[in-house]
Backbone as JSON, one array per atom type, in Angstrom:
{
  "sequence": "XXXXXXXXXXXXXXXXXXXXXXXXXXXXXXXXXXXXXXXXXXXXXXXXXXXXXXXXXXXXXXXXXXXXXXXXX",
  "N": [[38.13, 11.41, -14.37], [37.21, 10.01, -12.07], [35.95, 11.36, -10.27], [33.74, 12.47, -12.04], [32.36, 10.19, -11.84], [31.78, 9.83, -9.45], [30.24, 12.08, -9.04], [27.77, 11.01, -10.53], [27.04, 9.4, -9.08], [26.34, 10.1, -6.77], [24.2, 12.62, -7.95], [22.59, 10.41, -8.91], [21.65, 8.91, -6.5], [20.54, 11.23, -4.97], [18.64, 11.62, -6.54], [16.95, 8.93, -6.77], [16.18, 9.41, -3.87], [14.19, 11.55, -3.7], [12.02, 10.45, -5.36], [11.37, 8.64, -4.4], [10.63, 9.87, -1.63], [7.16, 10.56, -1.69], [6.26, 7.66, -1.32], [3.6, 5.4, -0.09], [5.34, 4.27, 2.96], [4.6, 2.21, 4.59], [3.42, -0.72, 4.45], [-0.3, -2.55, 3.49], [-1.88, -4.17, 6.25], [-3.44, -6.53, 6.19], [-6.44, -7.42, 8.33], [-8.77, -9.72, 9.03], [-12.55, -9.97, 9.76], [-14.63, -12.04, 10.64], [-17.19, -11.44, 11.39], [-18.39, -9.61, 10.14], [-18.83, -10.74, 7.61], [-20.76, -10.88, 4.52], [-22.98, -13.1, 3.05], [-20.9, -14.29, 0.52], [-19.37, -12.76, 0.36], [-15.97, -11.79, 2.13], [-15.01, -9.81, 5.01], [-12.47, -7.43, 5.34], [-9.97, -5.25, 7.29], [-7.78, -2.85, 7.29], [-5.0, -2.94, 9.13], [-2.92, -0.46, 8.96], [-3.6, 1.67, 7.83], [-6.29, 1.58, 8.07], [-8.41, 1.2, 5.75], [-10.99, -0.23, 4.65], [-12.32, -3.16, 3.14], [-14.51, -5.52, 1.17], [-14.16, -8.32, -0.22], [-14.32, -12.02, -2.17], [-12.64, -13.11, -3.06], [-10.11, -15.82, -1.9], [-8.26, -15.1, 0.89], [-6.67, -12.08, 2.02], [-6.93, -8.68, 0.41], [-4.96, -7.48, -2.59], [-3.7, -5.52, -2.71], [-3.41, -1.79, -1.67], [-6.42, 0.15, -0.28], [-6.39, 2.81, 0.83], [-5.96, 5.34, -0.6], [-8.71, 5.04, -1.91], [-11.54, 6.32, -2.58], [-14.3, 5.62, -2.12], [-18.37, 4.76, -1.27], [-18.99, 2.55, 1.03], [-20.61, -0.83, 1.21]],
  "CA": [[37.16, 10.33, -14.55], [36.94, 9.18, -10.96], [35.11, 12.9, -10.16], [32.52, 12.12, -13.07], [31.89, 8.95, -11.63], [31.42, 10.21, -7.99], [29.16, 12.87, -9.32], [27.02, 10.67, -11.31], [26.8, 8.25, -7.78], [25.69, 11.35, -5.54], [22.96, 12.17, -8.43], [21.33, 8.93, -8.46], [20.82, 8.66, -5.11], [19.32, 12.32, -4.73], [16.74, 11.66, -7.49], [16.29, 8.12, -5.69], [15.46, 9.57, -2.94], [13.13, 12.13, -3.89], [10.94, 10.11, -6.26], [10.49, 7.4, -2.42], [10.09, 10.47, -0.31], [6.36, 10.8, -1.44], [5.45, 6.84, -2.01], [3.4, 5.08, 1.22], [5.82, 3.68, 3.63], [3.82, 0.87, 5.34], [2.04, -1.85, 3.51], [-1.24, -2.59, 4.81], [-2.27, -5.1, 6.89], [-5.32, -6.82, 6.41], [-7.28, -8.09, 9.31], [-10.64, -10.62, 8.32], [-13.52, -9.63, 10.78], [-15.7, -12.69, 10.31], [-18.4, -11.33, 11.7], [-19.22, -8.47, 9.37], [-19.0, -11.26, 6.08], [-21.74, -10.95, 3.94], [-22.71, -14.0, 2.18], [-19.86, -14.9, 0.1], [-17.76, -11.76, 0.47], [-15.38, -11.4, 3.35], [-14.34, -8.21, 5.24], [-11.03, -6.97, 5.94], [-9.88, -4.29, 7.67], [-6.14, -2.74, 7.2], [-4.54, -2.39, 10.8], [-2.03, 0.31, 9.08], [-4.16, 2.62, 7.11], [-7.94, 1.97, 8.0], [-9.12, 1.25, 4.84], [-11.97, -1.38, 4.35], [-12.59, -3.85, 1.75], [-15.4, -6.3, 0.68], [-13.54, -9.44, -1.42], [-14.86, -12.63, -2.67], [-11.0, -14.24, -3.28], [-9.21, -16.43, -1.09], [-7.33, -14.37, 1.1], [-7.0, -10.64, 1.9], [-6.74, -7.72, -0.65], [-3.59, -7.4, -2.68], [-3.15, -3.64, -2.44], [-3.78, -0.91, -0.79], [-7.31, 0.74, -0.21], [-6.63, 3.82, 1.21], [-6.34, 6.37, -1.77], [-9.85, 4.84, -2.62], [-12.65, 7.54, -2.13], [-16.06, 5.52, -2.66], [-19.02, 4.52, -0.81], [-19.48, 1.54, 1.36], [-21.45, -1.68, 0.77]],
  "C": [[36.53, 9.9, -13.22], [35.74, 10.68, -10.46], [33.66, 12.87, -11.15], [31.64, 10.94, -12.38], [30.95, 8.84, -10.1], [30.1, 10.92, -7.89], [27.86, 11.74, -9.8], [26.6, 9.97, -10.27], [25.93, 8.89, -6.81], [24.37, 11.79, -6.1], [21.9, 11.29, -8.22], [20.84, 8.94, -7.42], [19.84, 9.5, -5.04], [18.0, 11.95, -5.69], [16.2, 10.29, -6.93], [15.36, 8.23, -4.84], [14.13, 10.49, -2.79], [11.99, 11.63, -4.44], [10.63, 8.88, -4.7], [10.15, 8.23, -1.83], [8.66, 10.43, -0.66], [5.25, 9.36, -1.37], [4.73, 6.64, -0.29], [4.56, 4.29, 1.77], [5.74, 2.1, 4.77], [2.88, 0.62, 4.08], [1.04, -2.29, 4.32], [-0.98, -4.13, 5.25], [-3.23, -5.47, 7.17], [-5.63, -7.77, 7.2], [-8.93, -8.7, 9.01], [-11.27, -10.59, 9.76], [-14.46, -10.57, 10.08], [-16.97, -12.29, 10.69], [-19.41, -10.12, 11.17], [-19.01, -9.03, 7.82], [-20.54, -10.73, 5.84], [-22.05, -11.85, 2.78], [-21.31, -14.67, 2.02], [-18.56, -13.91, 0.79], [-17.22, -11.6, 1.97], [-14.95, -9.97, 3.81], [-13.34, -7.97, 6.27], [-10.56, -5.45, 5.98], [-8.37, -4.01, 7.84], [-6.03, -2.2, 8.76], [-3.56, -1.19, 10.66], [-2.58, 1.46, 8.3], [-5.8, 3.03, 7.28], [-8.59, 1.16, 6.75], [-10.4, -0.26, 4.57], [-12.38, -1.57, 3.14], [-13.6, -5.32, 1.93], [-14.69, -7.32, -0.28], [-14.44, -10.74, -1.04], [-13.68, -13.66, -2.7], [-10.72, -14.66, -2.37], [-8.06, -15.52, -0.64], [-7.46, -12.87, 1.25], [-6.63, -9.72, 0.39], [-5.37, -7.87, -1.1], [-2.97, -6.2, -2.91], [-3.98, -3.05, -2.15], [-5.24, -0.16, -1.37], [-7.45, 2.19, 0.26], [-6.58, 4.96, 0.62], [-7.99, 6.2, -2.06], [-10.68, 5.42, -2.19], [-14.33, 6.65, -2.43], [-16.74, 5.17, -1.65], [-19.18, 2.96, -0.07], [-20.37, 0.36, 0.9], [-22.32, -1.58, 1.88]]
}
């Protein structure tokens, strides 16, 4: 029983760890560049990925931009 139990402990982890090895590791960090607002919308710039965003809400983005493939404003 204690051998079943060990096994089943050493499992978990490995599939744990494989399904985190491919997620992002850093969360961004959004930086507000007042001086490229427009109007209403503010613009923030992630200090850990790059990615730039245009918002309207109070506050920076609440996830990540850098998968996102589109065109600028």
């Amino acid at each position: 029983m204690p051998l079943i139990l060990i096994t089943f402990i050493i499992v978990f982890l490995i599939v744990a760890y494989v399904t985190r090895r491919g997620t992002d590791t850093r969360a961004c960090r959004w930086r507000k560049n007042a001086s490229r607002d427009k109007g209403n919308l503010q613009y923030y710039r992630c200090a850990a990925c790059g990615a730039e965003e245009y918002t309207d809400a109070k506050g920076p983005p609440q996830d990540c931009k850098s998968k996102v493939t589109s065109r600028p404003l």
